[in-house]
C-alpha positions as CSV (number, residue, x, y, z in Angstrom):
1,X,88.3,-202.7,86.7
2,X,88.4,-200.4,89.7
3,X,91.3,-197.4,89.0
4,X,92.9,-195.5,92.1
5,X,91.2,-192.8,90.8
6,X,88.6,-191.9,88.0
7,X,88.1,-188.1,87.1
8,X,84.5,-186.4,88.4
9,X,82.5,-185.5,84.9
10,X,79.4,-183.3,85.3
11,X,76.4,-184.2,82.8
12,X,77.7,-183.2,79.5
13,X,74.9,-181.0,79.0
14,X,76.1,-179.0,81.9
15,X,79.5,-178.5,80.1
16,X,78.1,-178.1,76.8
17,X,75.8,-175.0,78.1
18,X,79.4,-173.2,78.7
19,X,80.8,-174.0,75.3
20,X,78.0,-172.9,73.5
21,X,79.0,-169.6,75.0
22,X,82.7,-169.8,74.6
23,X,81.1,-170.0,70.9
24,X,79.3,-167.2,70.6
25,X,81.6,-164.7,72.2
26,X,84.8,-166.3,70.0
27,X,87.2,-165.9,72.8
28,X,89.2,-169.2,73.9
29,X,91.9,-167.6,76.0
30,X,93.7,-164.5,77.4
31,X,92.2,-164.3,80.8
32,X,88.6,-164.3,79.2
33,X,85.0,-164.4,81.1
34,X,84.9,-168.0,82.2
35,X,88.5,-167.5,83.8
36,X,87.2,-164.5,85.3
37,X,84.7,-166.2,86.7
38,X,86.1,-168.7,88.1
39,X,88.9,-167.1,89.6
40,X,86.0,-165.2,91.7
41,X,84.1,-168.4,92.6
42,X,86.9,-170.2,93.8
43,X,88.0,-167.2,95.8
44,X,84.6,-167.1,97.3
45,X,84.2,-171.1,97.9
46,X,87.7,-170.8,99.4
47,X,87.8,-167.6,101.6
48,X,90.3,-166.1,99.8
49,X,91.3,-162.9,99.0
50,X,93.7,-163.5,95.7
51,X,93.9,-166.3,93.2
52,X,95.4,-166.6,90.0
53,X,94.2,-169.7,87.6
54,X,96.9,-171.3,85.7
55,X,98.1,-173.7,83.0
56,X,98.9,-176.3,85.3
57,X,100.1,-176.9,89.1
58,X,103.8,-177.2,88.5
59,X,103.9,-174.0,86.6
60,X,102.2,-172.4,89.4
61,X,105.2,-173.6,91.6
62,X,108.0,-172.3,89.0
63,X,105.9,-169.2,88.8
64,X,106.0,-168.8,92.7
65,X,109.7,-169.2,93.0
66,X,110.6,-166.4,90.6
67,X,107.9,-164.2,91.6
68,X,109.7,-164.8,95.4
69,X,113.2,-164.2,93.4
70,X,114.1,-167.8,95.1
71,X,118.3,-168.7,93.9
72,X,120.5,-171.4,95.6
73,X,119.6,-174.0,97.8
74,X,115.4,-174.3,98.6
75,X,115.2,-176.5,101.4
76,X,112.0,-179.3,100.5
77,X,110.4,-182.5,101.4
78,X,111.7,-185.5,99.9
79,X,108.0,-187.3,100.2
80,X,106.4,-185.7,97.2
81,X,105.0,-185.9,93.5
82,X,108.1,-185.6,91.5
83,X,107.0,-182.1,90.2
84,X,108.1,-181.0,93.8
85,X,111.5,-181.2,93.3
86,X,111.6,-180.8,89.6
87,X,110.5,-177.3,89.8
88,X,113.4,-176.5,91.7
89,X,115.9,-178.2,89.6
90,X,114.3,-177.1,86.6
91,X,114.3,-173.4,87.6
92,X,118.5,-173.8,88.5
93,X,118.4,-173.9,91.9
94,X,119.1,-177.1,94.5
95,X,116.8,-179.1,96.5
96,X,118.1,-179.7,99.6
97,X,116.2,-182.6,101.5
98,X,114.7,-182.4,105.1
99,X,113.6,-185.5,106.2
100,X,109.6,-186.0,107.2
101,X,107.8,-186.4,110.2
102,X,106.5,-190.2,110.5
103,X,103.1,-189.7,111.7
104,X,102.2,-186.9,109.2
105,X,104.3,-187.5,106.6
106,X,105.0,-184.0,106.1
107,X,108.2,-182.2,106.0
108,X,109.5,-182.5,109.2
109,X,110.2,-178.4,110.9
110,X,113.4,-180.0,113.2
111,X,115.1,-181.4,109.9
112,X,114.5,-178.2,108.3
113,X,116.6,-176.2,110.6
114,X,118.9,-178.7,110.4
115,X,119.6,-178.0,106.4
116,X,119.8,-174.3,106.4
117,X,122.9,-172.7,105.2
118,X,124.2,-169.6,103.9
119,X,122.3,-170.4,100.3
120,X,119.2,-171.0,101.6
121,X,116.8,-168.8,100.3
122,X,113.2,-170.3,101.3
123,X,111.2,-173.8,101.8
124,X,108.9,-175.5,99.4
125,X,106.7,-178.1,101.5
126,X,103.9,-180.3,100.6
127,X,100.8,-181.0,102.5
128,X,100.8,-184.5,101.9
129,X,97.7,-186.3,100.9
130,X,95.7,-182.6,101.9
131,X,96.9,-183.2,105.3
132,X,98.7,-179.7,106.5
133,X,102.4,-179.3,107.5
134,X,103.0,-177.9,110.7
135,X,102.5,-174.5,109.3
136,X,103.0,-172.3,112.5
137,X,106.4,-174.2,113.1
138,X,107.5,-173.5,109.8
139,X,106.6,-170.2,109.7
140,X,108.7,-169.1,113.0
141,X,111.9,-171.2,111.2
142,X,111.4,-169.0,108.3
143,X,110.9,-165.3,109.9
144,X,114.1,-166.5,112.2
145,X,116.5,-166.9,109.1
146,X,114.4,-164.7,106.8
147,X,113.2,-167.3,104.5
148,X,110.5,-167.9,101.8
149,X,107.8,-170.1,102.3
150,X,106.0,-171.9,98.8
151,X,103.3,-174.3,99.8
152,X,102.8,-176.9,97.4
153,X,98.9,-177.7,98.4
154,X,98.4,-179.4,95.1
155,X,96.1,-182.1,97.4
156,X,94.9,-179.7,99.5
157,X,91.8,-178.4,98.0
158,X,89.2,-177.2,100.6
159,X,91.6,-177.7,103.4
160,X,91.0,-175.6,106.1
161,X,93.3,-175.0,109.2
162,X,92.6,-173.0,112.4
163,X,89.5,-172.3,110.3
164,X,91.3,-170.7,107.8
165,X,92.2,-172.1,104.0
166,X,95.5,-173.5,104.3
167,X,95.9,-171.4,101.3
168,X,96.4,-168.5,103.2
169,X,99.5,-169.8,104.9
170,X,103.1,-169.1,103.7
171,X,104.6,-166.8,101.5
172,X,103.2,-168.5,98.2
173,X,100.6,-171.2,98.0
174,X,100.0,-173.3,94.7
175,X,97.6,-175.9,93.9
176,X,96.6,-178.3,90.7
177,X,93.3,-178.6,89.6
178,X,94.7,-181.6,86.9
179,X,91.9,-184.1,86.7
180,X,92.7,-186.3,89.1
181,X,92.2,-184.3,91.5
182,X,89.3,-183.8,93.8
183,X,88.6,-180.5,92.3
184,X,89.5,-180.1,88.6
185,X,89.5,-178.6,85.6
186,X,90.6,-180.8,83.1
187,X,94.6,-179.2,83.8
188,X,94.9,-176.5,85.6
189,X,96.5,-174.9,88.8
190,X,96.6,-171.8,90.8
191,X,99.0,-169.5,92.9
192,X,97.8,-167.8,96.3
193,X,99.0,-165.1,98.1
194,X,97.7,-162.5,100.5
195,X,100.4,-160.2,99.1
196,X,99.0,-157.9,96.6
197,X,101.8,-156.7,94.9
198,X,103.1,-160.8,94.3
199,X,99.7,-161.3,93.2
200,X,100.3,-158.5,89.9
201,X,104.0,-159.7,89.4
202,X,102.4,-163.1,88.8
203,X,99.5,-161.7,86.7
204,X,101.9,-160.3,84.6
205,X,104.8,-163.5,84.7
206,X,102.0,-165.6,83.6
207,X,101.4,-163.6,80.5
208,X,104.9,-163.4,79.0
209,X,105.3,-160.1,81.4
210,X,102.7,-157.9,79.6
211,X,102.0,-154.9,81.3
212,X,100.1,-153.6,78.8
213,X,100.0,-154.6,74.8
214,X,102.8,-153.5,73.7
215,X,105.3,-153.0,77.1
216,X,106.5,-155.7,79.5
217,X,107.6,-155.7,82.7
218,X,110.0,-158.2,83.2
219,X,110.6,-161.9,81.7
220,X,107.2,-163.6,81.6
221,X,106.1,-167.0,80.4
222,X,103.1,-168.6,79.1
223,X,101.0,-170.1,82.2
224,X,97.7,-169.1,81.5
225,X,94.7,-171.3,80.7
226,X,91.9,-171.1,78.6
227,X,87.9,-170.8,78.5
228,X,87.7,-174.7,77.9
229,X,89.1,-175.4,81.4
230,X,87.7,-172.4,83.0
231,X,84.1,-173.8,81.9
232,X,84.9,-177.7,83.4
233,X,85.6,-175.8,86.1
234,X,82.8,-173.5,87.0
235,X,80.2,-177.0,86.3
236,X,82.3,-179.1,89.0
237,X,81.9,-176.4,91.6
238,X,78.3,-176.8,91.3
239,X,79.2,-180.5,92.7
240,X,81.7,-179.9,94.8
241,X,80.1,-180.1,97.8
242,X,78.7,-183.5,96.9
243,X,82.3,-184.4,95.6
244,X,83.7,-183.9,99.0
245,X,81.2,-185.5,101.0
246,X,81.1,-188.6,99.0
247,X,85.0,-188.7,99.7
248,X,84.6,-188.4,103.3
249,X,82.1,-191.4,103.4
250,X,83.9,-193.5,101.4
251,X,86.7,-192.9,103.6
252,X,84.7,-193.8,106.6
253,X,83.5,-196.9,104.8
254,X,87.2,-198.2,104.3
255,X,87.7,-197.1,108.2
256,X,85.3,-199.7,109.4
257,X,85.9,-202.6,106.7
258,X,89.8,-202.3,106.8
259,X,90.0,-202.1,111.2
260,X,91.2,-205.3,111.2
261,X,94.2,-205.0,108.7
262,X,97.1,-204.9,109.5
263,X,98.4,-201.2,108.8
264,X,98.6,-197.5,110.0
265,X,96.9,-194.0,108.4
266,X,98.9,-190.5,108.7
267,X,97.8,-188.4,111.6
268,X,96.4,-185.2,110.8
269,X,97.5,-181.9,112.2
270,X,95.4,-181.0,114.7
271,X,92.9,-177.8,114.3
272,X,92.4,-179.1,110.4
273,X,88.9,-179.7,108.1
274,X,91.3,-182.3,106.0
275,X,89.6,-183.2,102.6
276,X,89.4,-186.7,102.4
277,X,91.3,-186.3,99.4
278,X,93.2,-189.9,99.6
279,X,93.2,-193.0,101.4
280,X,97.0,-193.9,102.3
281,X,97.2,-196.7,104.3
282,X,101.1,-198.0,105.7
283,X,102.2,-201.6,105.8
284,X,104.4,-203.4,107.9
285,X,106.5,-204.1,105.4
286,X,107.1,-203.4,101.6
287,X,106.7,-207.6,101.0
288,X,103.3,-207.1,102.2
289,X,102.7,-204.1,100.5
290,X,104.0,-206.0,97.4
291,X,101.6,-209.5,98.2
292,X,98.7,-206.7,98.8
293,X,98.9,-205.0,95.2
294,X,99.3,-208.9,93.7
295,X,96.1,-209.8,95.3
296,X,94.4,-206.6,94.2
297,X,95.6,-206.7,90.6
298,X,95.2,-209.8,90.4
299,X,91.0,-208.7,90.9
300,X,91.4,-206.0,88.6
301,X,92.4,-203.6,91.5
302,X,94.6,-201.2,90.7
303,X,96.0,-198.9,93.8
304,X,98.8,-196.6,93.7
305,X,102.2,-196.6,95.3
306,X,101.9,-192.5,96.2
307,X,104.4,-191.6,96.6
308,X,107.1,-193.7,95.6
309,X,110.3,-193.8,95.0
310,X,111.2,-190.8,97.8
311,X,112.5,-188.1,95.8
312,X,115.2,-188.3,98.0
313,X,116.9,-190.9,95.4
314,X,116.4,-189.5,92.3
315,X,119.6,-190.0,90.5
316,X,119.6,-186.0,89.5
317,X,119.7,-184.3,92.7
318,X,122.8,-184.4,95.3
319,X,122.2,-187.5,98.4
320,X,120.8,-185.9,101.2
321,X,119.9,-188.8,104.4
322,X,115.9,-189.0,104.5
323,X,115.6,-192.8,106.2
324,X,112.1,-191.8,107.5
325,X,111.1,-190.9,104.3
326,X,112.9,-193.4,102.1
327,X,111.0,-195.9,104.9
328,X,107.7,-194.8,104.4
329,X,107.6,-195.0,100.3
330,X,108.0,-198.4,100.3
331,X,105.3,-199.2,102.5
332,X,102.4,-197.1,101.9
333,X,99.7,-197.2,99.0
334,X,96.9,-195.4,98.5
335,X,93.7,-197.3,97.9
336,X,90.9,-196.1,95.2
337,X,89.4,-193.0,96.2
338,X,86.6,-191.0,93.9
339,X,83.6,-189.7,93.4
340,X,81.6,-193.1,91.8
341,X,82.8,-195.5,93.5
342,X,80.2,-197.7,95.1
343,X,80.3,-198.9,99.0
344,X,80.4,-202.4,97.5
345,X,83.9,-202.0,95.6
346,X,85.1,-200.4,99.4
347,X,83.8,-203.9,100.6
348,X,85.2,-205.8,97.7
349,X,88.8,-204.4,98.0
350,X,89.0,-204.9,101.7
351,X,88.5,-208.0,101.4
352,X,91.5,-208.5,98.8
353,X,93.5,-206.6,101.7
354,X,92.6,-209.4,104.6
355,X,92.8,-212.3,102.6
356,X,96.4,-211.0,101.7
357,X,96.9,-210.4,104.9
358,X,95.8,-213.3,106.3
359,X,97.4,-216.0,103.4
């Protein structure tokens, strides 16, 4: 059986080394040593000057909102992981969908303008896939009509754009490090922000609002993460080089074997390092999408429509027109991407795709 995805595990006596210490020192959580330490790390791998290690990536984005006092309507992309928009409902404010662009995928900067209104109080956009939004565009549209910006780069890990992380960009960035991801901890997630003084009101909001032991400043909540994590964490970025290189050629490999099918790849933004975190490939059609996973499954292939449904028609958010992106769900799917999987699976699945294609 061949998963879209299958989590990176370091040699258990790599992992075990770090729980023998967790052990000995008796301290599981509360911003201990290992979360310390990884904060740093990552900050170094990254070029970054702030990070803040959380429970989880969609706490990091209802953590960001507050933290940018977002209310009203948050202007967002309806081509997304369903946390996306959830965060936004879930903290009482309204997603209001901009359509995206078709060759990126990303939020598309024209539609935004498009939505703003006198409730608007900031964006929340996804670099789909890892592959950046037009982040320059969307930065003028916010300084022009003094919005916030949240990037939700939960793909994005290692990204670089302009030579710069693309956590750097926006007001807010947040990431996941769940364990599907290309880097992870097991769950986890992060906020970004060059801003020092968002960086300690989301110290403390991640801590119930402690200031100190026994004073608060402010409603807090529990996003913090513990030394178990923090310890998966630190042994995968002793491979994550090797992690991202074997993403690359594996994604070369399905380049050549898959030139003769029948589909198109999102373009990235030019001036980015993208990550090779997924391989979406677009149909013609969702019919042939639909005879493609058949064939696959049928082999004990098992691909992922990502993202599907667009957001866009979720049944608790108000109808906003998004044909581009409503389009584009049904026809992409992204094929099996991780660290162990062998060039001989990459040939094996593209030949499931041309036989479909060609029956």
């Amino acid at each position: 059986m061949i998963n879209v995805t299958k989590p990176f595990l370091p040699d258990m006596e790599e992992y075990i080394d770090y729980v023998k210490s967790i052990w000995e020192r008796n301290w599981l959580t509360n911003n201990g040593p290992l979360v310390n330490d990884l904060e740093l790390r990552l900050k170094d791998f990254l070029g970054l000057d702030h990070l803040l290690f959380l429970g989880n990536g969609t706490i990091a984005i209802q953590i960001a909102m507050k933290a940018l006092g977002m209310k009203g309507e948050i202007i967002t992309t309806p081509f997304s992981y369903v946390a996306t928009t959830s965060s936004i409902v879930w903290e009482g404010c309204k997603p209001v969908f901009a359509d995206i662009d078709p060759h990126s995928l990303c939020i598309d900067p024209a539609k935004i303008e498009e939505r703003i209104t006198e409730h608007t109080t900031g964006i929340l956009a996804t670099h789909v896939y890892g592959n950046p939004c037009d982040v320059l565009a969307i930065e003028k549209i916010a300084a022009k009509h003094n919005l916030k910006v949240i990037y939700d780069a939960a793909h994005a890990f290692g990204v670089k754009y302009k030579g710069r992380s693309i956590f750097e960009y926006g007001d807010i960035s947040t990431t996941s490090f769940h364990s599907t991801k290309l880097f992870h901890t097991v769950e986890g997630g992060a906020v970004i922000t060059k801003d020092h003084d968002l960086l300690k009101t989301m110290a403390r909001m991640r801590n119930f609002g402690h200031n100190s032991p026994d004073t608060f400043d402010g409603a807090g909540i529990n996003g913090k993460n513990s030394e178990f994590h923090a310890a998966m964490g630190l042994v995968n970025m002793k491979h994550i080089d090797a992690i991202m290189a074997s993403r690359k050629a594996q994604a070369m490999a399905y380049d050549k074997c898959l030139a003769n099918l029948n589909v198109t790849k999102p373009t990235i933004l030019k001036g980015a390092e993208w990550n090779y975190s997924y391989y979406p490939i677009i149909f013609e059609s969702e019919e042939i999408l639909l005879k493609s996973i058949y064939e696959l499954n049928g082999n004990w292939v098992y691909p992922r429509r990502y993202f599907y449904p667009s957001l866009s028609t979720l049944d608790y958010v108000d109808k906003y027109e998004c044909p581009i992106s409503e389009d584009i769900s049904k026809r992409v799917l992204c094929l099996p991407m991780f660290h162990s999987l062998k060039e001989e699976d990459i040939y094996f699945i593209s030949r499931l795709l041309l036989r479909a294609q060609n029956n």
